[in-house]
CHARMM-style PDB file with segment names, atoms N, HN, CA, C and O in Angstrom:
ATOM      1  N   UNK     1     -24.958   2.764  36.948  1.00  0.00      PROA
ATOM      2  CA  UNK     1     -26.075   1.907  37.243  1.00  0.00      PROA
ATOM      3  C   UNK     1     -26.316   0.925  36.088  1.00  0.00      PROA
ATOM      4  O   UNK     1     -26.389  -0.286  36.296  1.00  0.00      PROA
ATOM      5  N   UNK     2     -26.458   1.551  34.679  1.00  0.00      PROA
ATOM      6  HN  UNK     2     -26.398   2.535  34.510  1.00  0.00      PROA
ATOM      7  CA  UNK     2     -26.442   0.543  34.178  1.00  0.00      PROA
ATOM      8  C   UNK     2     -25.287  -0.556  33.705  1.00  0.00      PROA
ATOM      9  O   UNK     2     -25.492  -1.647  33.173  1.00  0.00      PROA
ATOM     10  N   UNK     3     -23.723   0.188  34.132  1.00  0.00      PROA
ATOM     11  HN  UNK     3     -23.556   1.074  34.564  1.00  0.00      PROA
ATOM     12  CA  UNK     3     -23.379  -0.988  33.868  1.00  0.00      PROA
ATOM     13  C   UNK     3     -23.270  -2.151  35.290  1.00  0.00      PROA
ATOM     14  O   UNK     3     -22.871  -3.296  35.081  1.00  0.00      PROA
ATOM     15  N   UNK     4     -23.619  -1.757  36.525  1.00  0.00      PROA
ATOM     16  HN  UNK     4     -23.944  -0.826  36.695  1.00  0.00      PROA
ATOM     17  CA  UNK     4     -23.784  -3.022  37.064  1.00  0.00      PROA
ATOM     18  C   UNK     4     -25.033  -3.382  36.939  1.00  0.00      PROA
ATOM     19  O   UNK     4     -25.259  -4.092  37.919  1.00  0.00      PROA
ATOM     20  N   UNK     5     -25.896  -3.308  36.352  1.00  0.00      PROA
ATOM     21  HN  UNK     5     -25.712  -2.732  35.556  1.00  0.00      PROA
ATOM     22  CA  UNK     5     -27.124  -4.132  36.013  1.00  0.00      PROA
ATOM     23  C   UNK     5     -26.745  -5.228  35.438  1.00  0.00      PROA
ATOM     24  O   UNK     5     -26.864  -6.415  35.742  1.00  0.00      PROA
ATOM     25  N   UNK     6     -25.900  -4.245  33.881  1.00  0.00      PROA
ATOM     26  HN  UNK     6     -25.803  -3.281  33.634  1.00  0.00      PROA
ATOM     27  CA  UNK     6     -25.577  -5.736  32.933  1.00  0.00      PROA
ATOM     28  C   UNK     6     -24.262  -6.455  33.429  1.00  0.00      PROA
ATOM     29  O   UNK     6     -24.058  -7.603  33.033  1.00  0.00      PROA
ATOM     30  N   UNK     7     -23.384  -5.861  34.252  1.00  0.00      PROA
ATOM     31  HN  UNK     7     -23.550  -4.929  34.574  1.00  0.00      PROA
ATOM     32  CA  UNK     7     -22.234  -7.045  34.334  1.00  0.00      PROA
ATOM     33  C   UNK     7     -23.144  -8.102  35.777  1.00  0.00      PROA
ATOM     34  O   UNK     7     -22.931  -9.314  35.759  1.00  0.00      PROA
ATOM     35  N   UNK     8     -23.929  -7.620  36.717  1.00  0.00      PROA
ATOM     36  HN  UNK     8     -24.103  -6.635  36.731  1.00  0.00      PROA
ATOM     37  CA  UNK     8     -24.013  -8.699  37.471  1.00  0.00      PROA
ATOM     38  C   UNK     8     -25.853  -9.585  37.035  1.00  0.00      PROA
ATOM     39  O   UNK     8     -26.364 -10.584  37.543  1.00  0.00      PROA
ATOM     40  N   UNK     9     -26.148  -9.056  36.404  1.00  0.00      PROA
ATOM     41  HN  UNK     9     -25.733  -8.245  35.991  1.00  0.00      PROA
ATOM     42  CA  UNK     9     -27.566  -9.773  35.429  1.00  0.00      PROA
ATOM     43  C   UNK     9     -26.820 -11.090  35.057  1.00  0.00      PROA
ATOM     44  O   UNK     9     -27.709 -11.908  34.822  1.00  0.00      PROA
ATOM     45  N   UNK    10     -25.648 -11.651  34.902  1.00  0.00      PROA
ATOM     46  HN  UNK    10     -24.926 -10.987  35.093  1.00  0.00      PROA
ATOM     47  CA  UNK    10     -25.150 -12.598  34.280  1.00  0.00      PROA
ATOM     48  C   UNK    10     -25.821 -13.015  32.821  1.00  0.00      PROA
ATOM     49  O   UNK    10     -26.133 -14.175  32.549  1.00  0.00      PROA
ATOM     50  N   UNK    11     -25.955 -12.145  32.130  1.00  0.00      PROA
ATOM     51  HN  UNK    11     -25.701 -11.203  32.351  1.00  0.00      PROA
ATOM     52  CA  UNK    11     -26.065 -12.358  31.040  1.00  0.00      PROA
ATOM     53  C   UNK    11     -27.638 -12.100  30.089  1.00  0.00      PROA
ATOM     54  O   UNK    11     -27.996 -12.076  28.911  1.00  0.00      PROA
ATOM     55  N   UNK    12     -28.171 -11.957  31.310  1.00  0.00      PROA
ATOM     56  HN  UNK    12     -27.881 -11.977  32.266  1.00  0.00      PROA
ATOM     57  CA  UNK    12     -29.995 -11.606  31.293  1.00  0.00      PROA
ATOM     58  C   UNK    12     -30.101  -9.827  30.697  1.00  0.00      PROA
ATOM     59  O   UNK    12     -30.989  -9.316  30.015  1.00  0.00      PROA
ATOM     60  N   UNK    13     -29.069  -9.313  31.157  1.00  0.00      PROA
ATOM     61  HN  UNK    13     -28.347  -9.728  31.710  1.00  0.00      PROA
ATOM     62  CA  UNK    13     -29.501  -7.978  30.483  1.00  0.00      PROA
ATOM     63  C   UNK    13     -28.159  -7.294  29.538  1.00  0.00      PROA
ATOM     64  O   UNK    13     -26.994  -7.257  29.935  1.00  0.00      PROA
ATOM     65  N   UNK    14     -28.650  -6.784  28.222  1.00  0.00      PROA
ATOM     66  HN  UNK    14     -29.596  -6.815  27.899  1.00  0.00      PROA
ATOM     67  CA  UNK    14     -27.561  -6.364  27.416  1.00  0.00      PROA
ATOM     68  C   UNK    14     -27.878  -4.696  27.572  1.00  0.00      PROA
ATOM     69  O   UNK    14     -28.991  -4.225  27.802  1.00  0.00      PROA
ATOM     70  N   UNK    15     -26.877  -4.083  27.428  1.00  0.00      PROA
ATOM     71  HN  UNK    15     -25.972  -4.466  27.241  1.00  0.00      PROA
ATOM     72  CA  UNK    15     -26.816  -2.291  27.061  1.00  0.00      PROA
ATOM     73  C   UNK    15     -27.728  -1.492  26.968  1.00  0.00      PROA
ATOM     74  O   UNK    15     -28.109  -0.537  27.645  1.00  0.00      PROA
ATOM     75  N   UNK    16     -28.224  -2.232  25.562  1.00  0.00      PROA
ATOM     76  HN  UNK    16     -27.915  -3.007  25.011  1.00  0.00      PROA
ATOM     77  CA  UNK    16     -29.659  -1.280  25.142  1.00  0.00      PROA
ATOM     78  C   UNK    16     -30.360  -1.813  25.921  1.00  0.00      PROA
ATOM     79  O   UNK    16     -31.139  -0.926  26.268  1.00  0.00      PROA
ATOM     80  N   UNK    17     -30.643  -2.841  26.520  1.00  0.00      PROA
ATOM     81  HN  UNK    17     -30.010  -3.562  26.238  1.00  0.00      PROA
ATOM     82  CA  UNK    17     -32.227  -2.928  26.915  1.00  0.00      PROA
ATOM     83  C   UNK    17     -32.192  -2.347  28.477  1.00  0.00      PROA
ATOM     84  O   UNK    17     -33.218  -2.044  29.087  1.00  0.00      PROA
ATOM     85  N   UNK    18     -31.039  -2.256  28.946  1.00  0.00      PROA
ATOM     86  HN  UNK    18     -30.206  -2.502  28.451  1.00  0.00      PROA
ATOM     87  CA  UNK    18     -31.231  -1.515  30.127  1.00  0.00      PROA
ATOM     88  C   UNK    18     -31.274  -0.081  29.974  1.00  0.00      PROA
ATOM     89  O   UNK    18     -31.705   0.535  30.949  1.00  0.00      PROA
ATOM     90  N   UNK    19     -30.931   0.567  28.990  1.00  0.00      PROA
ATOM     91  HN  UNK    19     -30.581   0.067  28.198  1.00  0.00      PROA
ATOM     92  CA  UNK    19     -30.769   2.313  28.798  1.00  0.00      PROA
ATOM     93  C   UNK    19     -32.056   2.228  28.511  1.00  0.00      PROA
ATOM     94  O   UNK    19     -32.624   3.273  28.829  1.00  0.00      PROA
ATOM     95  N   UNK    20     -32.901   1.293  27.961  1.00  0.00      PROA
ATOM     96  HN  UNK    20     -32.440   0.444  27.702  1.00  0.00      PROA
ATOM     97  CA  UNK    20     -34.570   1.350  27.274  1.00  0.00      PROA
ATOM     98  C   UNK    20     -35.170   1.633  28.023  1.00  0.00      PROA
ATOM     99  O   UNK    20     -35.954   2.576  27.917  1.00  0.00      PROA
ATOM    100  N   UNK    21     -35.018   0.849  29.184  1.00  0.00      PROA
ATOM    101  HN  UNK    21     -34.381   0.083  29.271  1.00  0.00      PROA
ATOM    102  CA  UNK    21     -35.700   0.360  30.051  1.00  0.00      PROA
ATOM    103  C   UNK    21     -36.077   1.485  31.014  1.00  0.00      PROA
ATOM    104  O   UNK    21     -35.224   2.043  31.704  1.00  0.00      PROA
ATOM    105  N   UNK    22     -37.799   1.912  31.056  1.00  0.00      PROA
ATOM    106  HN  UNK    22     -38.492   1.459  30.495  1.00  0.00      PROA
ATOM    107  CA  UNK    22     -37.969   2.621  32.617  1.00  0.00      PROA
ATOM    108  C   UNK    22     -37.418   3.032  33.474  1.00  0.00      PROA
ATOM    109  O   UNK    22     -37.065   2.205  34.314  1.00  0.00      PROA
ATOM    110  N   UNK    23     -37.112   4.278  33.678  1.00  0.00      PROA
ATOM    111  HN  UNK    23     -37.399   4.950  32.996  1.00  0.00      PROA
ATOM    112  CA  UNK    23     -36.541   4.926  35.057  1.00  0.00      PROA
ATOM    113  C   UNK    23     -36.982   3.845  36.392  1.00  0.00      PROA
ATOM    114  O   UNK    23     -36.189   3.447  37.246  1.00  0.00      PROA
ATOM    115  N   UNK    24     -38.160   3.570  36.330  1.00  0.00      PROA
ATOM    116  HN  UNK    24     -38.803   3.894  35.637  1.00  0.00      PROA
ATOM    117  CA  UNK    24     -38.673   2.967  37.479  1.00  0.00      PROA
ATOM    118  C   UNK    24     -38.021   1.783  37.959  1.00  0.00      PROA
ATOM    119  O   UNK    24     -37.469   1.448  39.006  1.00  0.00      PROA
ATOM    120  N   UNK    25     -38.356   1.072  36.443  1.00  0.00      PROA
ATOM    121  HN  UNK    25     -38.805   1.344  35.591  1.00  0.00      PROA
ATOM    122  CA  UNK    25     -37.933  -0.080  36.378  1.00  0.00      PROA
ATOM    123  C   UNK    25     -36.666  -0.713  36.712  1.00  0.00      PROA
ATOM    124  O   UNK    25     -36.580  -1.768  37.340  1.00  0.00      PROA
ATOM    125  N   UNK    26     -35.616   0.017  36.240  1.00  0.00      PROA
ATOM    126  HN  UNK    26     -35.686   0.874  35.730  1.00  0.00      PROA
ATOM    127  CA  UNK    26     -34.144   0.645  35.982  1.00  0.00      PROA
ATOM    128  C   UNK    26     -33.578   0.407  37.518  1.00  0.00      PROA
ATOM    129  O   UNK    26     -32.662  -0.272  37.981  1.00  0.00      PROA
ATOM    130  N   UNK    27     -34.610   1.333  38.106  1.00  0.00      PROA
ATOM    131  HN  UNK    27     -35.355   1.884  37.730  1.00  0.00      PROA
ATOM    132  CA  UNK    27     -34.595   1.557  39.865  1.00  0.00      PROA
ATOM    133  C   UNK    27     -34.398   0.172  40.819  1.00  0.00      PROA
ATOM    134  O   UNK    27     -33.515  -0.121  41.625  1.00  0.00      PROA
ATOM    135  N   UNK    28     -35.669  -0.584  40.352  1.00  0.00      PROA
ATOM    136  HN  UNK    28     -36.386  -0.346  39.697  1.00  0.00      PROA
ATOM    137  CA  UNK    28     -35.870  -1.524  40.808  1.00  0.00      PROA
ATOM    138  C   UNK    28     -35.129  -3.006  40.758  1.00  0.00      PROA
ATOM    139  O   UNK    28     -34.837  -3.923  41.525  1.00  0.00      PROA
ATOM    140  N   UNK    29     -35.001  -2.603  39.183  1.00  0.00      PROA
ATOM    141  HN  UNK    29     -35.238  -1.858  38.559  1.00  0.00      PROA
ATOM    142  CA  UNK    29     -33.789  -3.784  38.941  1.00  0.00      PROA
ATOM    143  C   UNK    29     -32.544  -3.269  39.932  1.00  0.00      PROA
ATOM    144  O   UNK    29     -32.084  -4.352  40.296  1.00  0.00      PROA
ATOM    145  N   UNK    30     -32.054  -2.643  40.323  1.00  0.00      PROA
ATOM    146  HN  UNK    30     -32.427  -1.764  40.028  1.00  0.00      PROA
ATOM    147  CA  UNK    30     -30.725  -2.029  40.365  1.00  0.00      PROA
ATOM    148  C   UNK    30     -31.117  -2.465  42.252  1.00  0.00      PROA
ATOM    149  O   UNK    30     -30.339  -3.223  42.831  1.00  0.00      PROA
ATOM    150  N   UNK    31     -31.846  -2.126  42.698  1.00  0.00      PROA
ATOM    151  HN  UNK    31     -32.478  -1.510  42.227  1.00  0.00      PROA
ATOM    152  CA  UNK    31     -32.166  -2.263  44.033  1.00  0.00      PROA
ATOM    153  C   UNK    31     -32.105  -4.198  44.614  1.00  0.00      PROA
ATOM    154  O   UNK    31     -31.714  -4.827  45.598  1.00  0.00      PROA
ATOM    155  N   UNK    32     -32.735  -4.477  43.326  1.00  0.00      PROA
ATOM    156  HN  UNK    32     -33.052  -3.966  42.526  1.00  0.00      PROA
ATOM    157  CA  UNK    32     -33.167  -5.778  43.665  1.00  0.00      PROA
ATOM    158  C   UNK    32     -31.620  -6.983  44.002  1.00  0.00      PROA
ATOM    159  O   UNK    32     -31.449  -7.849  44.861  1.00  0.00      PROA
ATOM    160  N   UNK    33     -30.474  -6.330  42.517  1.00  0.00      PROA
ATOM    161  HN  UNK    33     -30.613  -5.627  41.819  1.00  0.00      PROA
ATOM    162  CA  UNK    33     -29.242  -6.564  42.649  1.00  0.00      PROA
ATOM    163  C   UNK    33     -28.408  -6.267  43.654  1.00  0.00      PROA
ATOM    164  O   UNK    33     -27.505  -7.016  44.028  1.00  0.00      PROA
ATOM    165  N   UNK    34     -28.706  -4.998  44.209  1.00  0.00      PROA
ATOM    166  HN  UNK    34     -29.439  -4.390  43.905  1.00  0.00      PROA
ATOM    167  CA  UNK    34     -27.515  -4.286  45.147  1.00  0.00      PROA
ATOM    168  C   UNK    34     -27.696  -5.407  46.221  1.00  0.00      PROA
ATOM    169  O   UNK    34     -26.691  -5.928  46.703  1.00  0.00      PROA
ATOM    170  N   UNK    35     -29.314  -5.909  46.725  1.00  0.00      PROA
ATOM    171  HN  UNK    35     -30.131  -5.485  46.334  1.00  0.00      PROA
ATOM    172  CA  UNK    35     -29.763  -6.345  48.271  1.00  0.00      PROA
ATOM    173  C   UNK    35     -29.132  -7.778  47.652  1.00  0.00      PROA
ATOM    174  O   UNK    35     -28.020  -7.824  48.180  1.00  0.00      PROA
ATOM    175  N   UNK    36     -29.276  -9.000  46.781  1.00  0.00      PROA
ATOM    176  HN  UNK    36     -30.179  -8.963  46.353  1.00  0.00      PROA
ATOM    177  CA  UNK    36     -28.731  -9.580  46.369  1.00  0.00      PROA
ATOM    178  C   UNK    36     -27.271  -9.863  46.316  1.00  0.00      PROA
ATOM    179  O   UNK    36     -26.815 -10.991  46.501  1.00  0.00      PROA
ATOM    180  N   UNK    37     -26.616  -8.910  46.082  1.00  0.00      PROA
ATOM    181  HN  UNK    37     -26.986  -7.994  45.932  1.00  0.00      PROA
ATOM    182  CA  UNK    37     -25.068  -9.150  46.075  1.00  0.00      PROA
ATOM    183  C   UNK    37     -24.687  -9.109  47.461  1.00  0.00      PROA
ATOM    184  O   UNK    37     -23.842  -9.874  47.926  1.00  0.00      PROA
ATOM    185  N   UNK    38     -25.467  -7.978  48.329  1.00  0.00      PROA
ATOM    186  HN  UNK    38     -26.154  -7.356  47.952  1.00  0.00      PROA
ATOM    187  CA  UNK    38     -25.116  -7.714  49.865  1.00  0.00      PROA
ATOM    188  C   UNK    38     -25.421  -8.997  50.739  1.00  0.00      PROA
ATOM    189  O   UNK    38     -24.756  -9.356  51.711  1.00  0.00      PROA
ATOM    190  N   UNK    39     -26.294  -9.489  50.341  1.00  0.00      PROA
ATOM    191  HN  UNK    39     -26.834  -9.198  49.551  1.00  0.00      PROA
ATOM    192  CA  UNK    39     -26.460 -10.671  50.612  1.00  0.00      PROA
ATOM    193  C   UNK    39     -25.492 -12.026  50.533  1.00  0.00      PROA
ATOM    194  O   UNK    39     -25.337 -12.971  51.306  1.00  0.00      PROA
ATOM    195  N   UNK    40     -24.942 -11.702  49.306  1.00  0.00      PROA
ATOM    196  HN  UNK    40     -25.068 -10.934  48.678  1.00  0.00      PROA
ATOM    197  CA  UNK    40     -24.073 -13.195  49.131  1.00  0.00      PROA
ATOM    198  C   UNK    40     -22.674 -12.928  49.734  1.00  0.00      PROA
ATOM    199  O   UNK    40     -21.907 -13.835  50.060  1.00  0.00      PROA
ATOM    200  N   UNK    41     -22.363 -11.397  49.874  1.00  0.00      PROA
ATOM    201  HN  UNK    41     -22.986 -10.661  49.609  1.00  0.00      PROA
ATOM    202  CA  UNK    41     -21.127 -10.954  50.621  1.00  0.00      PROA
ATOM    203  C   UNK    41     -20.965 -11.599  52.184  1.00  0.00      PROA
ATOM    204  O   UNK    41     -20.019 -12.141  52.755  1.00  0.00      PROA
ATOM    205  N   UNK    42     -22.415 -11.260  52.610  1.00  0.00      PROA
ATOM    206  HN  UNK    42     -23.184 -10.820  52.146  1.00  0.00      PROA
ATOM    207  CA  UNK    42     -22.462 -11.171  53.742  1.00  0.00      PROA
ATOM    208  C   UNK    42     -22.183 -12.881  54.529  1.00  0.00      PROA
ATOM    209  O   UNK    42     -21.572 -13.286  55.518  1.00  0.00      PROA
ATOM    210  N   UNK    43     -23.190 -13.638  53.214  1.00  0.00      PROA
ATOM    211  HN  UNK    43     -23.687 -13.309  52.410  1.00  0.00      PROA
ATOM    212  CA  UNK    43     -23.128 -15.509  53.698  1.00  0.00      PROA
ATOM    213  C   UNK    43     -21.158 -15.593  53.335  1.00  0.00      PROA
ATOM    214  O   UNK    43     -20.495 -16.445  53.926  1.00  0.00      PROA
ATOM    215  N   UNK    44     -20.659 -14.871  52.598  1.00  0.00      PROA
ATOM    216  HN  UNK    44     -21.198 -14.180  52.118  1.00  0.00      PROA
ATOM    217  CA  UNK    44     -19.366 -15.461  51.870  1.00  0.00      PROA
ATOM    218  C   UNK    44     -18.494 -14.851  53.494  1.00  0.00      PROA
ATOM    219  O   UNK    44     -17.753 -15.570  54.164  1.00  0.00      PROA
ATOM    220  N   UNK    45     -18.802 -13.552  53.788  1.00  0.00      PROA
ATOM    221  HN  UNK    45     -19.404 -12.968  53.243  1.00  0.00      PROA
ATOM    222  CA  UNK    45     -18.099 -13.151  55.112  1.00  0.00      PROA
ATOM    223  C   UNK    45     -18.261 -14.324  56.283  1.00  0.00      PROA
ATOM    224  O   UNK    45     -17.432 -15.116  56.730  1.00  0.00      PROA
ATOM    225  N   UNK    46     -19.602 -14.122  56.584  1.00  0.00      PROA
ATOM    226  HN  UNK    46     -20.276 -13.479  56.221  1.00  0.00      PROA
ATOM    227  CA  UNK    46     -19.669 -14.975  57.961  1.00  0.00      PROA
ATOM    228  C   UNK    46     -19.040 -16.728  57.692  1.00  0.00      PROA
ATOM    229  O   UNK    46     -18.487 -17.336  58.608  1.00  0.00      PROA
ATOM    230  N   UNK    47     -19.227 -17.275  56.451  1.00  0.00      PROA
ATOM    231  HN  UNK    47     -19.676 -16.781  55.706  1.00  0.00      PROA
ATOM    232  CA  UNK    47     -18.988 -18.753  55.984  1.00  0.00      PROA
ATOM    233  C   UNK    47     -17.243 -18.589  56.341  1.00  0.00      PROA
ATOM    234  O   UNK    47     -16.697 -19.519  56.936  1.00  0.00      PROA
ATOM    235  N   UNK    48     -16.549 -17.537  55.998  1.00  0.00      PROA
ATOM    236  HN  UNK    48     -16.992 -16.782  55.515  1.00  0.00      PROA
ATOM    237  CA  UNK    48     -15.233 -17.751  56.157  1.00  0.00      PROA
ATOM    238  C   UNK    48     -14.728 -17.523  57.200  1.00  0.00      PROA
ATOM    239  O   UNK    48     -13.772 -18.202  57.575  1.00  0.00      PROA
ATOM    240  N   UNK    49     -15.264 -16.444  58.000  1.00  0.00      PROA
ATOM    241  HN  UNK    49     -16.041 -15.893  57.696  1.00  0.00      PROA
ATOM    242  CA  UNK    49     -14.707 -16.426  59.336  1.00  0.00      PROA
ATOM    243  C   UNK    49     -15.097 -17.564  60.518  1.00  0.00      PROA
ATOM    244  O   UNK    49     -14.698 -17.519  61.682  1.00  0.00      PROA
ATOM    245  N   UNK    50     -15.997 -18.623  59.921  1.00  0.00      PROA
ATOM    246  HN  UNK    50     -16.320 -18.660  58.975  1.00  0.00      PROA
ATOM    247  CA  UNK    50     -15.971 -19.744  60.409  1.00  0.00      PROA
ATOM    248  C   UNK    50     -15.377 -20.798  60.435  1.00  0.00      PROA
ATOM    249  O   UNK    50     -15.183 -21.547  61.392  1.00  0.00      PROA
ATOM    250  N   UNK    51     -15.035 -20.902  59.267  1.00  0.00      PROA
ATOM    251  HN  UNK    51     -15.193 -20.293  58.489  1.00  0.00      PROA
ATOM    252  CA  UNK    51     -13.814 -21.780  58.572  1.00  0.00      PROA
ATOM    253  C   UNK    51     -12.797 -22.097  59.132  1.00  0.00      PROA
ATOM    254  O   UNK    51     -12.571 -21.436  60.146  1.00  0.00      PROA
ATOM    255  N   UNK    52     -11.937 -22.999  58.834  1.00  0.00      PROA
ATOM    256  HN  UNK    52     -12.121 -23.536  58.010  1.00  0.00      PROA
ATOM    257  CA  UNK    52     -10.369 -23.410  59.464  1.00  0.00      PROA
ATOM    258  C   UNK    52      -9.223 -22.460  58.936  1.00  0.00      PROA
ATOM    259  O   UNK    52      -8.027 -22.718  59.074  1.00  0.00      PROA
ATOM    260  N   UNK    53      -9.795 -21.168  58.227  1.00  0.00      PROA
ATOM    261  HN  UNK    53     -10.767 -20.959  58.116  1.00  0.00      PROA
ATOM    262  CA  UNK    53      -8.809 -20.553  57.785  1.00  0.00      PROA
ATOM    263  C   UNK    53      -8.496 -19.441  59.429  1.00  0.00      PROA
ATOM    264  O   UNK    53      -9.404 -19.254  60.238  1.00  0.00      PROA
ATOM    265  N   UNK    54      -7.392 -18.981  59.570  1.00  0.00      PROA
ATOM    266  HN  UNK    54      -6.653 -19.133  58.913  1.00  0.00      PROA
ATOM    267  CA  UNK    54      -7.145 -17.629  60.762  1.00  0.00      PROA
ATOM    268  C   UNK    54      -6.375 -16.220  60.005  1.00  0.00      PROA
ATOM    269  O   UNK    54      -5.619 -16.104  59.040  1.00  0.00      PROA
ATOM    270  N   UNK    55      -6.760 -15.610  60.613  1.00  0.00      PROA
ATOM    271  HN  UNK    55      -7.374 -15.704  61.396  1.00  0.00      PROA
ATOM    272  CA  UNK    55      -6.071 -14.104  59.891  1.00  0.00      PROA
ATOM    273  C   UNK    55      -5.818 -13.730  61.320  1.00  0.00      PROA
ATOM    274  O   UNK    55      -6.429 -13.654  62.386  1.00  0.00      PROA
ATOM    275  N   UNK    56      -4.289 -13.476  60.689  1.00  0.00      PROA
ATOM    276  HN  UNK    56      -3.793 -13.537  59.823  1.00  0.00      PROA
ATOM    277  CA  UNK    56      -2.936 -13.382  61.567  1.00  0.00      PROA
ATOM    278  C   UNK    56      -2.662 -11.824  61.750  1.00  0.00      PROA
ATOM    279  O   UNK    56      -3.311 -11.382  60.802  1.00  0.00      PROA
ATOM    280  N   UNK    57      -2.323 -11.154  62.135  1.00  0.00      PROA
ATOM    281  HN  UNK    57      -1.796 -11.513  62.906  1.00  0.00      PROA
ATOM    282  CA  UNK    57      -1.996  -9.466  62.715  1.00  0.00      PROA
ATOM    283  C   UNK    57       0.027  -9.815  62.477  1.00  0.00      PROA
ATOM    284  O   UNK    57       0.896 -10.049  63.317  1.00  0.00      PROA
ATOM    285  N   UNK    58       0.063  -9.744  61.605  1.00  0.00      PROA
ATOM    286  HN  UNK    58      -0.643  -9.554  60.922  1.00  0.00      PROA
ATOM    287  CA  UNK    58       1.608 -10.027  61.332  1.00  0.00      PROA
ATOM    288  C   UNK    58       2.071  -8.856  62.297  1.00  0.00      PROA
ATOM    289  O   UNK    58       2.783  -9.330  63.183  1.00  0.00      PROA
ATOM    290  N   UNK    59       1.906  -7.495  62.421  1.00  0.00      PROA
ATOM    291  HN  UNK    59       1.328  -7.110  61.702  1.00  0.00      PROA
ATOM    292  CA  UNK    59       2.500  -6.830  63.429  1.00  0.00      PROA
ATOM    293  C   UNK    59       2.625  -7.402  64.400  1.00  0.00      PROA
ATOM    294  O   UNK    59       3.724  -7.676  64.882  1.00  0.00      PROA
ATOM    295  N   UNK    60       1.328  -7.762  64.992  1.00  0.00      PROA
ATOM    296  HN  UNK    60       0.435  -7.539  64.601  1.00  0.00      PROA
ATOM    297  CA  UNK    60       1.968  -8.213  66.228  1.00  0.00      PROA
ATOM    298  C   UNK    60       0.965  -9.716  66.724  1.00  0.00      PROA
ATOM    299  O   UNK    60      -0.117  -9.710  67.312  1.00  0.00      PROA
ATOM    300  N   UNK    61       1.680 -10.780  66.301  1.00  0.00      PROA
ATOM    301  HN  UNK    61       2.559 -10.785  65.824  1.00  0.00      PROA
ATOM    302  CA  UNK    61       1.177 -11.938  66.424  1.00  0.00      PROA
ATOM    303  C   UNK    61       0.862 -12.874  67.432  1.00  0.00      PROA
ATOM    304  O   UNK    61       1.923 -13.430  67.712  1.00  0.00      PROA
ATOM    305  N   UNK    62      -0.101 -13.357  68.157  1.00  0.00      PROA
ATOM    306  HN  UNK    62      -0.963 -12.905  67.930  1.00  0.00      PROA
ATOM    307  CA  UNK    62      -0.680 -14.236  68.617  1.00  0.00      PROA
ATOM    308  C   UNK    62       1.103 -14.916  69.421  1.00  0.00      PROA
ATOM    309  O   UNK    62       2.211 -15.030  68.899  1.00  0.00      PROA
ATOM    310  N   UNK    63       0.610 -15.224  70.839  1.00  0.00      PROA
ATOM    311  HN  UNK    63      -0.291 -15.131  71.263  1.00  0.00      PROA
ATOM    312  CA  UNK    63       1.916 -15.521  71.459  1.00  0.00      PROA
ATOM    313  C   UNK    63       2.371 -17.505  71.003  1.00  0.00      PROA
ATOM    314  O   UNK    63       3.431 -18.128  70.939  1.00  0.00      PROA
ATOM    315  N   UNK    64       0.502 -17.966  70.725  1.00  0.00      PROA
ATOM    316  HN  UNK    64      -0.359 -17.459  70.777  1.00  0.00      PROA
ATOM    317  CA  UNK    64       0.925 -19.429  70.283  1.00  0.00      PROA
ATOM    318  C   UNK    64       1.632 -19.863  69.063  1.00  0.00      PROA
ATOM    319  O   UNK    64       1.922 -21.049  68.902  1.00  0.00      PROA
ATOM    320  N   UNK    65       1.985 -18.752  68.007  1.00  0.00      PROA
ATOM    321  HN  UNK    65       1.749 -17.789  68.139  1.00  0.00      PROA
ATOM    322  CA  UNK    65       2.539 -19.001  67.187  1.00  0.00      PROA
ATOM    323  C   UNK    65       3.828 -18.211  66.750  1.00  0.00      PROA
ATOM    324  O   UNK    65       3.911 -17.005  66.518  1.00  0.00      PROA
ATOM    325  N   UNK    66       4.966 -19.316  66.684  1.00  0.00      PROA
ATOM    326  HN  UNK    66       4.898 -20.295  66.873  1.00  0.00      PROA
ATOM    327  CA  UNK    66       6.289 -19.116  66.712  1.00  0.00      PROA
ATOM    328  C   UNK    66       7.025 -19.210  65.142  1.00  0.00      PROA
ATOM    329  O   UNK    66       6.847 -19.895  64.135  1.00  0.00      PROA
ATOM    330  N   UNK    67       7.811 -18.275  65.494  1.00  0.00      PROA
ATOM    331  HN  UNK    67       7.956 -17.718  66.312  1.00  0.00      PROA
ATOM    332  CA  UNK    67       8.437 -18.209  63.837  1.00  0.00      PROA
ATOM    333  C   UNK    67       8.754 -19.754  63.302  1.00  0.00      PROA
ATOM    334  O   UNK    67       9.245 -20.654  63.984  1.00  0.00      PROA
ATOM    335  N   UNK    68       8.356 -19.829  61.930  1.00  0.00      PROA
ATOM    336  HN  UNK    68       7.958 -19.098  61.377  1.00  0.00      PROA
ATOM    337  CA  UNK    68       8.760 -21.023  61.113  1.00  0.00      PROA
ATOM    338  C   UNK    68       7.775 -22.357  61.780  1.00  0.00      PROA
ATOM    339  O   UNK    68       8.043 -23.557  61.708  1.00  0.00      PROA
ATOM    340  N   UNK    69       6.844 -21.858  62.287  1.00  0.00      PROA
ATOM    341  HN  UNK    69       6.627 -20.884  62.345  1.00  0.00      PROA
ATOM    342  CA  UNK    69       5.421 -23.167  62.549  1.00  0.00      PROA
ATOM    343  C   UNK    69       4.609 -22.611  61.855  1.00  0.00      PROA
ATOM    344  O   UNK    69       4.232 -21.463  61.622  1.00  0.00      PROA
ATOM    345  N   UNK    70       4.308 -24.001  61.438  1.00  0.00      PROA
ATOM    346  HN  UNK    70       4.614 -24.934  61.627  1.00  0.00      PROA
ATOM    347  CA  UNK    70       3.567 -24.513  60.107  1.00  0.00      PROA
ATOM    348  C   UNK    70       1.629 -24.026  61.105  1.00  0.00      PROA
ATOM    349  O   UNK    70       1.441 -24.170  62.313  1.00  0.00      PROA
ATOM    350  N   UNK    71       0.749 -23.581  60.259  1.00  0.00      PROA
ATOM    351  HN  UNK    71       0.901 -23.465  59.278  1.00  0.00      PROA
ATOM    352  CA  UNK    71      -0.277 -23.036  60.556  1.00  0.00      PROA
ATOM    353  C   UNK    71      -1.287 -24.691  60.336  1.00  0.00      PROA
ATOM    354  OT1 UNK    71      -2.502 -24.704  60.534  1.00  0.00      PROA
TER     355      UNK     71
END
């Protein structure tokens, strides 16, 4: 816990001051980050599966695309 406090704090929290820091507090910071990161996963997921990028099933591929065509 505390070290993802301080690696995703970007720079706002060092070592000691998070081991210092309130159980409670500790809690809260840590909560406030987790919903935060889940958050930016979630815009970074849906933003890409919108995108012009496609993810291909190399096993067994899509009948419109033929060996050696360009995507």
């Amino acid at each position: 816990m505390i070290h993802d406090i301080v690696y995703h704090g970007n720079g706002g929290f060092d070592w000691h001051t998070v081991y210092n820091m309130p159980i409670w507090l500790r809690n809260f910071t840590y909560k406030r980050i987790a919903n935060y990161v889940e958050e930016q996963n979630k815009a970074n997921n849906s933003s890409s599966s919108s995108g012009g990028s496609r993810q291909i099933d190399f096993a067994s591929p899509p009948s419109d695309i033929r060996p050696g065509q360009r995507i």
